[in-house]
MOPAC internal coordinates of N, CA, C and O (Angstrom, degrees):
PM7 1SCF
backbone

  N    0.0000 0     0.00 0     0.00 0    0    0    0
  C    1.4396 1     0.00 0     0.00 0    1    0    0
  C    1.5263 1   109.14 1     0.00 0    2    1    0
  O    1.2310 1   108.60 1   -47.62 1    3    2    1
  N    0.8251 1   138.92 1   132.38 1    3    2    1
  C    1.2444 1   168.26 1   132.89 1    5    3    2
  C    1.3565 1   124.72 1    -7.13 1    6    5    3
  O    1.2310 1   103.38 1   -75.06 1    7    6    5
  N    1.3517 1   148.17 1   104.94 1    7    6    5
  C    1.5402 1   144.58 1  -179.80 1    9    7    6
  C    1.7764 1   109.28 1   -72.06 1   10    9    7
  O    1.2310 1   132.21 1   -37.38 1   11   10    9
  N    1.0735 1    94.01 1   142.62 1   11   10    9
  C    1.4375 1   116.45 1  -159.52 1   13   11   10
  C    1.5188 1   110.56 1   -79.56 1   14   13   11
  O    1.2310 1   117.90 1   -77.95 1   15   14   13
  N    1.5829 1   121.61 1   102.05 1   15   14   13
  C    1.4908 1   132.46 1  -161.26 1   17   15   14
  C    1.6036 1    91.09 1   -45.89 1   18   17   15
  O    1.2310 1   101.34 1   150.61 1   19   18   17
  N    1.0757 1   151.59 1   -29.39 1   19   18   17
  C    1.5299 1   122.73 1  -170.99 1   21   19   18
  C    1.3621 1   101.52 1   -78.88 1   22   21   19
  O    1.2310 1   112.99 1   153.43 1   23   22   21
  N    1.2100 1   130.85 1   -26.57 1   23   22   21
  C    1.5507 1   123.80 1   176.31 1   25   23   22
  C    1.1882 1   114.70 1   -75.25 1   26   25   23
  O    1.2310 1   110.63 1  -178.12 1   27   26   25
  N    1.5174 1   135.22 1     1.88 1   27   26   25
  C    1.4726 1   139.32 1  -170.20 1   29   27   26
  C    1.7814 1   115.41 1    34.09 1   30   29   27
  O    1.2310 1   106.95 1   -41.88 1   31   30   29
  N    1.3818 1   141.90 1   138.12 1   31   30   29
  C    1.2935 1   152.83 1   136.34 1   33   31   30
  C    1.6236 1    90.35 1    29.16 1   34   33   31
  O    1.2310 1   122.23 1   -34.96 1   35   34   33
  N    1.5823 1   113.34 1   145.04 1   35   34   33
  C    1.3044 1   137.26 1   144.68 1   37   35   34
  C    1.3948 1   117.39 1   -93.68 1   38   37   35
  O    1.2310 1   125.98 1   -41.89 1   39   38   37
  N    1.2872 1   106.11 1   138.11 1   39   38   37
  C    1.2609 1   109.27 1   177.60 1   41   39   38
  C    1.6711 1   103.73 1  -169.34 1   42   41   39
  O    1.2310 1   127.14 1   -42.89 1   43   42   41
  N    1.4089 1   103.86 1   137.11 1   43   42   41
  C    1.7523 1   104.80 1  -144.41 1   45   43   42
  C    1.3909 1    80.51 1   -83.36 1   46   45   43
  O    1.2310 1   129.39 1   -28.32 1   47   46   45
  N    1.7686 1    99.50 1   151.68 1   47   46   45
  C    1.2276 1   111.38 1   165.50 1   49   47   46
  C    1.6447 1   153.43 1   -85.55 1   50   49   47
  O    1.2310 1   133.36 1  -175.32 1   51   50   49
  N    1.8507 1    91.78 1     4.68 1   51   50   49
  C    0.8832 1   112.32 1  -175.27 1   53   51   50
  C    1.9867 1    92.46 1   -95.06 1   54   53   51
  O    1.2310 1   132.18 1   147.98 1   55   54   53
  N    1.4149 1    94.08 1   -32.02 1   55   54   53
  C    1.4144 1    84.66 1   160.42 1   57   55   54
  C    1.7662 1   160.52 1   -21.18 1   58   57   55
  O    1.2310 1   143.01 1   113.01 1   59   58   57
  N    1.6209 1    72.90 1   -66.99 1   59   58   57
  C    1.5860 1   106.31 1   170.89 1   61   59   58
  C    1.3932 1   108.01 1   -93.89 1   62   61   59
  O    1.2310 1   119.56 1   145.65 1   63   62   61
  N    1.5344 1   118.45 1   -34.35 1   63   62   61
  C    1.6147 1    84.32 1   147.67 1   65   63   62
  C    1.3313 1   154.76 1   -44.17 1   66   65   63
  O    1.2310 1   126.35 1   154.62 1   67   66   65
  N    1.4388 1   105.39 1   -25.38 1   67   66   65
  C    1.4753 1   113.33 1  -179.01 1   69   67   66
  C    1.2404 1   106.61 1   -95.10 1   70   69   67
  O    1.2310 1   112.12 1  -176.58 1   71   70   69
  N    1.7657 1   132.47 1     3.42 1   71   70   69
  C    1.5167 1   121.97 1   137.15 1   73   71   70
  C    1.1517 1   133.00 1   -87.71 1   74   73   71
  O    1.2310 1   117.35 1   169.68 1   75   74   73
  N    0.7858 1   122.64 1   -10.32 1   75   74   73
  C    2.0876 1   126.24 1   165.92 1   77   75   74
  C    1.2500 1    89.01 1   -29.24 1   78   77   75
  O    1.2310 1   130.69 1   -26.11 1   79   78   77
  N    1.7735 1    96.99 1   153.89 1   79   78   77
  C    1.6849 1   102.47 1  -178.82 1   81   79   78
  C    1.4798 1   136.08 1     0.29 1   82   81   79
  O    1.2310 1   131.97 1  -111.75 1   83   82   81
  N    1.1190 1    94.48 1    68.25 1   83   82   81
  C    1.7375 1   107.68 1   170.57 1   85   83   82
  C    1.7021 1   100.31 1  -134.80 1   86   85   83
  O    1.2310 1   127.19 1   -43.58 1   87   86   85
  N    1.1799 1   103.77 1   136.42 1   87   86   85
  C    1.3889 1   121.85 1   138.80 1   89   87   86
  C    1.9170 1   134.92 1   -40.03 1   90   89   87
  O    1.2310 1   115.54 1   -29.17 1   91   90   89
  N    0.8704 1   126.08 1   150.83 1   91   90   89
  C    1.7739 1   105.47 1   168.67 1   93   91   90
  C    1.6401 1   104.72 1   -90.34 1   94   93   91
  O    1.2310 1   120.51 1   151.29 1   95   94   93
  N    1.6809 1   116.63 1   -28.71 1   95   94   93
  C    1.2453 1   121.49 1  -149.39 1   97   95   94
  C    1.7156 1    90.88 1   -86.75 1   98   97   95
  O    1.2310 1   130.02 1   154.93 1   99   98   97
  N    1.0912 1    98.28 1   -25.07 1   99   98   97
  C    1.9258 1    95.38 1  -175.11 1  101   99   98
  C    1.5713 1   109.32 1  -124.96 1  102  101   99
  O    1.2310 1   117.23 1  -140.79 1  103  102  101
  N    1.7167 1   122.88 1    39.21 1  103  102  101
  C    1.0318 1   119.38 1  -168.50 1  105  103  102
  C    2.2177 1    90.49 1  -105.67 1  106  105  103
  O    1.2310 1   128.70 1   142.33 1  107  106  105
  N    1.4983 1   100.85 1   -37.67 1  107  106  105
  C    1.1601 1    96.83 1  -165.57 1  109  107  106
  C    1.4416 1   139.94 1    85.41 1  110  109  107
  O    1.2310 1    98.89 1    50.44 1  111  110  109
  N    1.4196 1   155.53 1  -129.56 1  111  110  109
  C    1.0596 1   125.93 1  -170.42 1  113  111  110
  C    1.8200 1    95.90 1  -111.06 1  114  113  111
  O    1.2310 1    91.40 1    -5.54 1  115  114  113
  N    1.0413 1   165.69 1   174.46 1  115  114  113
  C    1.6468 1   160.39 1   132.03 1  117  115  114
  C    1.0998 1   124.80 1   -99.96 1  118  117  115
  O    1.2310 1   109.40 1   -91.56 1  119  118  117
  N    0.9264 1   137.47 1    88.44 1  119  118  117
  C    1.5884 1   129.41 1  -159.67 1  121  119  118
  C    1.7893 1    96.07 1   -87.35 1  122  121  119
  O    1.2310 1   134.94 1   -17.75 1  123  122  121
  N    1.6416 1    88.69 1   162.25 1  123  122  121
  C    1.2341 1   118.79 1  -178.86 1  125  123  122
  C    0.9648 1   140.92 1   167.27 1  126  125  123
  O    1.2310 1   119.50 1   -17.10 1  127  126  125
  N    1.4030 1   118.56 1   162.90 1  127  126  125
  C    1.5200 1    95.33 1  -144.63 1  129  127  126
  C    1.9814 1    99.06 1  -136.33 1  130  129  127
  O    1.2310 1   126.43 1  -164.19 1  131  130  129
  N    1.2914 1   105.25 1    15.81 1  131  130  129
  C    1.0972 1   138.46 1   157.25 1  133  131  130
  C    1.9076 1   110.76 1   -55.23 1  134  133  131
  O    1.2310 1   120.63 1  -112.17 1  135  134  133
  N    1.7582 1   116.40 1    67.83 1  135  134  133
  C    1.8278 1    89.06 1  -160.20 1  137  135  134
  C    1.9021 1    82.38 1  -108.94 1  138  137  135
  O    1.2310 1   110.12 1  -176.55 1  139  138  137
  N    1.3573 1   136.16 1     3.45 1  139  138  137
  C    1.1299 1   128.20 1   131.21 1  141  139  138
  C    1.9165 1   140.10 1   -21.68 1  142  141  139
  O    1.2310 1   129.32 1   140.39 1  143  142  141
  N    1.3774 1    99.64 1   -39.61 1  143  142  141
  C    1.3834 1   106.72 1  -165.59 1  145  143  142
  C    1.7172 1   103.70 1   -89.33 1  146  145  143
  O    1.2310 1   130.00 1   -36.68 1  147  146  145
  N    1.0148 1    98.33 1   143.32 1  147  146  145
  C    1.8871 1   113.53 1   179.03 1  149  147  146
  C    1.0056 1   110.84 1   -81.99 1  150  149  147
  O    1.2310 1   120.17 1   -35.67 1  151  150  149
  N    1.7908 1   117.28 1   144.33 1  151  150  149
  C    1.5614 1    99.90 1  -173.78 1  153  151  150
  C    1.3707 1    89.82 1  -111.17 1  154  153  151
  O    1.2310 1   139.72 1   -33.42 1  155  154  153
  N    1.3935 1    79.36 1   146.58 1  155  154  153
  C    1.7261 1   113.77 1  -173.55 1  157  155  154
  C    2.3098 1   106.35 1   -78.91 1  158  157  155
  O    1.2310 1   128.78 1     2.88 1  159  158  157
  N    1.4774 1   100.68 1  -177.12 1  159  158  157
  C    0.9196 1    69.47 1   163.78 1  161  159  158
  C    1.8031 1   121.42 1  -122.43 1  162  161  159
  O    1.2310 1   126.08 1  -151.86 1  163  162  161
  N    1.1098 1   105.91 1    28.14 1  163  162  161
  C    1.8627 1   116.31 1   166.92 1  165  163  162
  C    1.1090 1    98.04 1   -69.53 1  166  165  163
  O    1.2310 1   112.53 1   135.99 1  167  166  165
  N    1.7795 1   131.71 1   -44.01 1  167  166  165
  C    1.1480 1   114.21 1   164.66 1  169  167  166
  C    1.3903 1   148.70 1   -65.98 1  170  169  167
  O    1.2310 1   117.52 1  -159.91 1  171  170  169
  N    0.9061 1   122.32 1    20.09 1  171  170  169
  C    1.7580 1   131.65 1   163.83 1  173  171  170
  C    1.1026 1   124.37 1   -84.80 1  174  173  171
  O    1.2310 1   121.73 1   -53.07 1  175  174  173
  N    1.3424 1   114.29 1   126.93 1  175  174  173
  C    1.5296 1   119.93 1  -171.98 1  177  175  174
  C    1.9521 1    94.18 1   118.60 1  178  177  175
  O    1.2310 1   125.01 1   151.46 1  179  178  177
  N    1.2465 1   107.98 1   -28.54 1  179  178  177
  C    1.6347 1    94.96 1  -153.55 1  181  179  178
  C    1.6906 1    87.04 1   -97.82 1  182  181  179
  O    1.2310 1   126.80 1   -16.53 1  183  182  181
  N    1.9823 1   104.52 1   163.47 1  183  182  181
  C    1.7466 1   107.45 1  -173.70 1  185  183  182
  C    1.3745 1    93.95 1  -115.95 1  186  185  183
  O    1.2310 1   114.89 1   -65.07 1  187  186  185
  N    1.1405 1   127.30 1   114.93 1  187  186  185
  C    1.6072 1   150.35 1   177.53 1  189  187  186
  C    1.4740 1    80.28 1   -65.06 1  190  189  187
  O    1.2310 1   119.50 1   -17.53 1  191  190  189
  N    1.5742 1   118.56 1   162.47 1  191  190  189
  C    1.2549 1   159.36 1    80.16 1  193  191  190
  C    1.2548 1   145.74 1   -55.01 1  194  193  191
  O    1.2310 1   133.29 1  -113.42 1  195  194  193
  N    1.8369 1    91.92 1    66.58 1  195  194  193
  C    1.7505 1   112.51 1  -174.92 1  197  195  194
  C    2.1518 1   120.40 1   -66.72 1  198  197  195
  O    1.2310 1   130.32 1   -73.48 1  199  198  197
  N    0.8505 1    97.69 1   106.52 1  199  198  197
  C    1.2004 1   113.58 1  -166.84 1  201  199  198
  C    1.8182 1   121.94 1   -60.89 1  202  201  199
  O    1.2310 1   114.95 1  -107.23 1  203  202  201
  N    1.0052 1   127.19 1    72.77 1  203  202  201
  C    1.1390 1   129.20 1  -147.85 1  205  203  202
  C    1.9227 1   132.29 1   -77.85 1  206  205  203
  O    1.2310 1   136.57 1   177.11 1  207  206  205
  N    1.5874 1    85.51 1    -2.89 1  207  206  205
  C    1.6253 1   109.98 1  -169.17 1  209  207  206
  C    1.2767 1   118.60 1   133.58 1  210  209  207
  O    1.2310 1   129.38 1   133.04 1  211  210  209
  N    1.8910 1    99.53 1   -46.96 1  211  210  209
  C    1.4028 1    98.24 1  -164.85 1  213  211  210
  C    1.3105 1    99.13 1  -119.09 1  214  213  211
  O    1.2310 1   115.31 1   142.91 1  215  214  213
  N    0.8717 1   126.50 1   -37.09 1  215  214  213
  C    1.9307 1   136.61 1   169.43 1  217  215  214
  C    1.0629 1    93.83 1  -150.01 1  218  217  215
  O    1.2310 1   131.26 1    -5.47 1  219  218  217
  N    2.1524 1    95.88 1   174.53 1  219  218  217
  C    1.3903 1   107.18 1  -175.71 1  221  219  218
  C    1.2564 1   101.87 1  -105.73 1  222  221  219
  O    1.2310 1   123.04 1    -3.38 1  223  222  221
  N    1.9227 1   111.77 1   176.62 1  223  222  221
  C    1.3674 1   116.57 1  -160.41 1  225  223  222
  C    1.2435 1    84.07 1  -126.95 1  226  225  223
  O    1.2310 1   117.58 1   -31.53 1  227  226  225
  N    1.4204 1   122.21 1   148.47 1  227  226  225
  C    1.0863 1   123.76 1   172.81 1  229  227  226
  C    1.9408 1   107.70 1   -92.18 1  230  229  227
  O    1.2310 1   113.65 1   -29.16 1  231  230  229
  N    1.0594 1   129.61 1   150.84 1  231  230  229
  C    1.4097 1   138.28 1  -148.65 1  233  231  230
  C    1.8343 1    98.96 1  -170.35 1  234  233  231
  O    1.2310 1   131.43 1   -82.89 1  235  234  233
  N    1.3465 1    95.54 1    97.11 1  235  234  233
  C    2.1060 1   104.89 1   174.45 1  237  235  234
  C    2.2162 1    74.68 1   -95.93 1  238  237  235
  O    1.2310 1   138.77 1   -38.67 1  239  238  237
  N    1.6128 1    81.22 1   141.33 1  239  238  237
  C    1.9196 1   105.10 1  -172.96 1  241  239  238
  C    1.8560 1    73.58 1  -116.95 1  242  241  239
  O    1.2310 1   125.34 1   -60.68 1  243  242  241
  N    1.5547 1   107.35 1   119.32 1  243  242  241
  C    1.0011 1   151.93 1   135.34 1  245  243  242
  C    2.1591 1   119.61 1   -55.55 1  246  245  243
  O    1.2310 1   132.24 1    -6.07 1  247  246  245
  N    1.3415 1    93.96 1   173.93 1  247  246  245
  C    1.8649 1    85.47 1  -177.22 1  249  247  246
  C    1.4592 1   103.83 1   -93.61 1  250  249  247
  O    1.2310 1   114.89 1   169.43 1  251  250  249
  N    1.7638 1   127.29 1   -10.57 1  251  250  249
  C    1.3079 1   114.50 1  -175.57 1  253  251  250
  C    1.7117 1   100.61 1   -98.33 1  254  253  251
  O    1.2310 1   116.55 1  -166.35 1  255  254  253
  N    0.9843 1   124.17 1    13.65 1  255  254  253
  C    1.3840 1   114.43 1   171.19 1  257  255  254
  C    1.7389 1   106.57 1  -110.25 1  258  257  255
  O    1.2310 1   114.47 1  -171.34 1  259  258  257
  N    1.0327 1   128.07 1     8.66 1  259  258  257
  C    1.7348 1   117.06 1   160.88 1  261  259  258
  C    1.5767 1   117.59 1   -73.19 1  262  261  259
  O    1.2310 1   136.16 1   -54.96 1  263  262  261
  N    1.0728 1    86.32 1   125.04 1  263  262  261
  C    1.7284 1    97.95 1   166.35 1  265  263  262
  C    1.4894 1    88.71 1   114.49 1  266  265  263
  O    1.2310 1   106.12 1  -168.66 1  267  266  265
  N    1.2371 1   143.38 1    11.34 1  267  266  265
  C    1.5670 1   156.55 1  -164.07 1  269  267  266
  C    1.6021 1    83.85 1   -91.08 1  270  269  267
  O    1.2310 1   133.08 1     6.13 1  271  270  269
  N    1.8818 1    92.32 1  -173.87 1  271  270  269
  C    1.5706 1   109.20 1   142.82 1  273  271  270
  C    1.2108 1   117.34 1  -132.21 1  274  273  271
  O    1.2310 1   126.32 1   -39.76 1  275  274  273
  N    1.3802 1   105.46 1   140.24 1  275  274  273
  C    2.0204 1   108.77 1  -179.60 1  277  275  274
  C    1.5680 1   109.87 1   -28.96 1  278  277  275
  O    1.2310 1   119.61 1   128.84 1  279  278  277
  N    1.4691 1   118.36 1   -51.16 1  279  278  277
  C    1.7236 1   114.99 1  -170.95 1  281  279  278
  C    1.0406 1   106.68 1   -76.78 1  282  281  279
  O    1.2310 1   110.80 1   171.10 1  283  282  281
  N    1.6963 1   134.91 1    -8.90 1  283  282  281
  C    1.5861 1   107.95 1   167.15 1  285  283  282
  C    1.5860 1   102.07 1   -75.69 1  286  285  283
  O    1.2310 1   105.83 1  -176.38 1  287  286  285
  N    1.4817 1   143.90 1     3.62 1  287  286  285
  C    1.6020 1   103.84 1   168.77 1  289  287  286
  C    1.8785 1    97.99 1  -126.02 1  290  289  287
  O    1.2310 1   137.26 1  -125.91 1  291  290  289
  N    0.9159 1    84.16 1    54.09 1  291  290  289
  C    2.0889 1    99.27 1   159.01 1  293  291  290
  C    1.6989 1   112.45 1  -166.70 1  294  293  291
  O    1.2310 1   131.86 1   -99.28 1  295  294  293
  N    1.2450 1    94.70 1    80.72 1  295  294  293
  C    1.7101 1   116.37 1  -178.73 1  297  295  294
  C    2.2104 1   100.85 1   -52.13 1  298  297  295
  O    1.2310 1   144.34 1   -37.32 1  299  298  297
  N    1.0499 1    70.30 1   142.68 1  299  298  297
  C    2.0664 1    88.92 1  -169.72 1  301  299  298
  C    1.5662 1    99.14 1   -88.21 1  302  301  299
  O    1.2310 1   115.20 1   151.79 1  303  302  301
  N    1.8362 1   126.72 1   -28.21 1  303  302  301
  C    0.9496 1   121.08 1  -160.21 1  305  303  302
  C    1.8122 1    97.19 1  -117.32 1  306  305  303
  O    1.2310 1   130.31 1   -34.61 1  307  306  305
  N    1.0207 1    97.72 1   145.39 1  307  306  305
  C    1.8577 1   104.55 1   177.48 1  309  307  306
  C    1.9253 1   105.47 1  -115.05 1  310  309  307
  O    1.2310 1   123.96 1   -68.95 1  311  310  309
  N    1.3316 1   110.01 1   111.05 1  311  310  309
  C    1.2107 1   127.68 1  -167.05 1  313  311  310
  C    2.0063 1   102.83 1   -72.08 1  314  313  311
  O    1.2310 1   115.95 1   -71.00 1  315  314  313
  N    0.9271 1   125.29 1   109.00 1  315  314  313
  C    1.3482 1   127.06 1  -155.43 1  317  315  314
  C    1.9735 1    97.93 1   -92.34 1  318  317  315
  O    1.2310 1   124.82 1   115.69 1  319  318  317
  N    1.5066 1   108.35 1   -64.31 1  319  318  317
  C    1.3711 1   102.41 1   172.84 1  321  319  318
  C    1.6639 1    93.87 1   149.94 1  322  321  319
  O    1.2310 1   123.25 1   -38.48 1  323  322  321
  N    1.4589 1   111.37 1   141.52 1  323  322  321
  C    1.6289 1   111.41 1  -176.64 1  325  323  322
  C    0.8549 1   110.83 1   -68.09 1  326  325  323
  O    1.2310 1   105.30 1   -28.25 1  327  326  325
  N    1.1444 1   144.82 1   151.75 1  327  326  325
  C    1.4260 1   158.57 1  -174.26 1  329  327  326
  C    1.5402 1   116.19 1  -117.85 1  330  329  327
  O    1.2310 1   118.90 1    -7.11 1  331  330  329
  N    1.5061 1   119.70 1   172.89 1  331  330  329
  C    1.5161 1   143.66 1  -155.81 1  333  331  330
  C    1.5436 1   120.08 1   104.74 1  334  333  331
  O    1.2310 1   128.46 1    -1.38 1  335  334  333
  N    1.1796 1   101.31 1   178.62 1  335  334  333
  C    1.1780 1   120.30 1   173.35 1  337  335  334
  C    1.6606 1   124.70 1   -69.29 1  338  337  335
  O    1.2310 1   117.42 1   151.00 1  339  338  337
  N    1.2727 1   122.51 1   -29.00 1  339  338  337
  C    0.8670 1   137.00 1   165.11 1  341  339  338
  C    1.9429 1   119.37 1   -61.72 1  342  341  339
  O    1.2310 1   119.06 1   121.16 1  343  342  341
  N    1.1169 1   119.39 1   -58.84 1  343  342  341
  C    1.1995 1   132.38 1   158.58 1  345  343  342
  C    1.6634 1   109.94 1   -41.10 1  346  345  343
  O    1.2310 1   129.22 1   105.26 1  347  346  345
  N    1.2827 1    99.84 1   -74.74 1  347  346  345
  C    1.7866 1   105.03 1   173.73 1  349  347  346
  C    1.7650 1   109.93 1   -38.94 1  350  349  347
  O    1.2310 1   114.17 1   146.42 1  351  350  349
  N    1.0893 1   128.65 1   -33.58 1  351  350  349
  C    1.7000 1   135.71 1   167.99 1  353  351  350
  C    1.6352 1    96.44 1   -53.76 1  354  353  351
  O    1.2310 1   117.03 1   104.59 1  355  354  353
  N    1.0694 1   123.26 1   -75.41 1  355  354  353
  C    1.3325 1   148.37 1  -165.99 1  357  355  354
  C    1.5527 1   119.06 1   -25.92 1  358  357  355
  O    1.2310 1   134.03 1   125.47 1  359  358  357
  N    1.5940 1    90.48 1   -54.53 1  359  358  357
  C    1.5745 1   120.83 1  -151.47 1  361  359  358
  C    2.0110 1    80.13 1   -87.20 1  362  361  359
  O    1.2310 1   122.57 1   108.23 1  363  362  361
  N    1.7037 1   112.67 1   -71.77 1  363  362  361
  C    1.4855 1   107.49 1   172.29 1  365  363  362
  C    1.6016 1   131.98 1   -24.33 1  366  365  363
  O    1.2310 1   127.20 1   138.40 1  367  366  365
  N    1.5100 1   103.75 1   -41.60 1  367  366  365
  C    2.0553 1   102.13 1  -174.75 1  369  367  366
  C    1.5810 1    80.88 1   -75.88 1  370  369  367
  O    1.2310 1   114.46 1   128.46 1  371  370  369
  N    2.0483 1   128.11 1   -51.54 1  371  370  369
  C    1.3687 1    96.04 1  -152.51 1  373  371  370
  C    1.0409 1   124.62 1   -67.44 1  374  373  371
  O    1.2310 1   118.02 1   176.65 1  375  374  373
  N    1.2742 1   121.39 1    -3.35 1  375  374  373
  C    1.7390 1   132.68 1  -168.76 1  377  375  374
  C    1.6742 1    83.78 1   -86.89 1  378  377  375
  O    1.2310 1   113.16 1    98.14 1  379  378  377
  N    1.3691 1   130.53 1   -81.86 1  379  378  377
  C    1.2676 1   128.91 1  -149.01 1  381  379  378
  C    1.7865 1   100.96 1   -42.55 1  382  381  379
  O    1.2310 1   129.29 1   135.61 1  383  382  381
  N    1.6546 1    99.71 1   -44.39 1  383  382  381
  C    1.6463 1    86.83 1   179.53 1  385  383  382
  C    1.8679 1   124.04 1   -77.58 1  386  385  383
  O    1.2310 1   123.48 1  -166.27 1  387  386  385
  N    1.1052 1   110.93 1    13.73 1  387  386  385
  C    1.0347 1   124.73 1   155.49 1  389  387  386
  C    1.4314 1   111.35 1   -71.93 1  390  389  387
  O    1.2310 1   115.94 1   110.16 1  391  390  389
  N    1.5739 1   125.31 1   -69.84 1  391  390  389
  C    1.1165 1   108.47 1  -158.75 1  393  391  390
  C    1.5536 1   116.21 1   -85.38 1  394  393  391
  O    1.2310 1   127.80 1  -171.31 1  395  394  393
  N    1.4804 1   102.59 1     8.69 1  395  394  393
  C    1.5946 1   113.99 1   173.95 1  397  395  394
  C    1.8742 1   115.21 1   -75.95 1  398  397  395
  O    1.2310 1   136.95 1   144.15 1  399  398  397
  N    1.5467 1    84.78 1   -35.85 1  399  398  397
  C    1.6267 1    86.77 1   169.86 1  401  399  398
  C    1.1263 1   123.33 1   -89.59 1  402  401  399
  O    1.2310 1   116.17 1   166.62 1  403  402  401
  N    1.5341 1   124.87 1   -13.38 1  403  402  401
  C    2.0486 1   126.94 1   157.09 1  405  403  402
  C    1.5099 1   120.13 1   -50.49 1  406  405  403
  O    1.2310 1   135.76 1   142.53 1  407  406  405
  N    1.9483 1    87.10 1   -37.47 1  407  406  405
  C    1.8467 1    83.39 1  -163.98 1  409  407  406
  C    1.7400 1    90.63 1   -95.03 1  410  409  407
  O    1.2310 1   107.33 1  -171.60 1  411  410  409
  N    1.6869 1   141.23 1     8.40 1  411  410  409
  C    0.9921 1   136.02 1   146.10 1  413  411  410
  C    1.8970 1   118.25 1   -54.32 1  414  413  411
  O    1.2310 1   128.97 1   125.50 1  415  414  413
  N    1.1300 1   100.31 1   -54.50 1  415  414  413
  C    1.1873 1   128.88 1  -165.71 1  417  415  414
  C    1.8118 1   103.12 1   -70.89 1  418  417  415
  O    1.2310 1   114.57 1   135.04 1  419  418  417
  N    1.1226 1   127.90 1   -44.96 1  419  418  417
  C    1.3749 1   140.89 1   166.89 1  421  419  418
  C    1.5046 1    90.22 1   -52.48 1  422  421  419
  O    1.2310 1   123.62 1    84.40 1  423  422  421
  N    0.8780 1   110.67 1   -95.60 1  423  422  421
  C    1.6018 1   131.41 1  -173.32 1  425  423  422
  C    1.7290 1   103.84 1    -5.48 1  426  425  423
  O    1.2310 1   128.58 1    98.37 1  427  426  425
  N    1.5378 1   101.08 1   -81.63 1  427  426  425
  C    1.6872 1   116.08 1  -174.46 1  429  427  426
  C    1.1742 1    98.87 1   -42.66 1  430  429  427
  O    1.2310 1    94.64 1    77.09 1  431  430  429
  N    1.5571 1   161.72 1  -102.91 1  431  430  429
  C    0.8968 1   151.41 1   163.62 1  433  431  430
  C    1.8329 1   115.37 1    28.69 1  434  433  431
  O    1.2310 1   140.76 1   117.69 1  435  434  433
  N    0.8442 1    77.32 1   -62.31 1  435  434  433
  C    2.6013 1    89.03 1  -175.23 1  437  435  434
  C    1.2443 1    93.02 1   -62.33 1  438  437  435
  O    1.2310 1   108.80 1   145.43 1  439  438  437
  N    1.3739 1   138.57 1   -34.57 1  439  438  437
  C    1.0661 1   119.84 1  -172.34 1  441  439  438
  C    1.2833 1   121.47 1   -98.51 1  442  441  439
  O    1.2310 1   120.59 1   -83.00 1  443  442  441
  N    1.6294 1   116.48 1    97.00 1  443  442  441
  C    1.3646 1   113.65 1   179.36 1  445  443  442
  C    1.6007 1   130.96 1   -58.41 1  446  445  443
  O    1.2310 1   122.91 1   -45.45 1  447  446  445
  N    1.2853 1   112.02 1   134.55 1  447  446  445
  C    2.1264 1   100.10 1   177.82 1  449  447  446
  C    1.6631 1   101.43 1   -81.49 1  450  449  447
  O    1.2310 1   117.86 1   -22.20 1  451  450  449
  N    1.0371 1   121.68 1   157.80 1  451  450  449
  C    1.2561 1   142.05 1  -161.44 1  453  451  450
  C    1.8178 1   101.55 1  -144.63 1  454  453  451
  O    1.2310 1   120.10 1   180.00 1  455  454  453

């Protein structure tokens, strides 16, 4: 649901405290852990330190990400890869045909055209 246009955007205030007189080019990284707050647009140009659980991510806010929230661009979950036996088949031929096309590729080379 949606915040209600007479209340305008959240955006923490301890936040925007830590842009008062700053520059973006000499502000450096800001961490925080604020990934609730919407970025405004004073903030563009500057590289957050979005805080994700486990460390922070660094995130430069561009002009198409205002009106966002800081935690949609520092994901909390790290996607590892589906698993089984089936997959494990998969991953083995594409590797082998990998190194079938190196030692192709090595090869052509030795043989000079004349």
């Amino acid at each position: 649901m949606s915040r209600s246009l007479k209340k305008g955007p959240f955006v923490d205030a301890k936040l925007l405290k830590k842009l008062v007189d700053k520059k973006p080019a000499t502000a450096g990284v800001i961490k925080t852990w604020a990934r609730r707050s919407q970025v405004s647009p004073e903030m563009v140009g500057f590289t957050f330190g979005v805080h994700n659980g486990k460390s922070h991510i660094e995130v430069l806010v561009s002009e198409e990400m205002v009106g966002h929230r800081l935690g949609e661009f520092s994901p909390t979950k790290k996607f590892v890869r589906h698993g089984g036996k089936m997959q494990k088949e998969m991953e083995a031929k594409k590797q082998q045909a990998e190194i079938a096309s190196a030692k192709a590729a090595k090869e052509a080379p030795a043989n000079p055209k004349k």
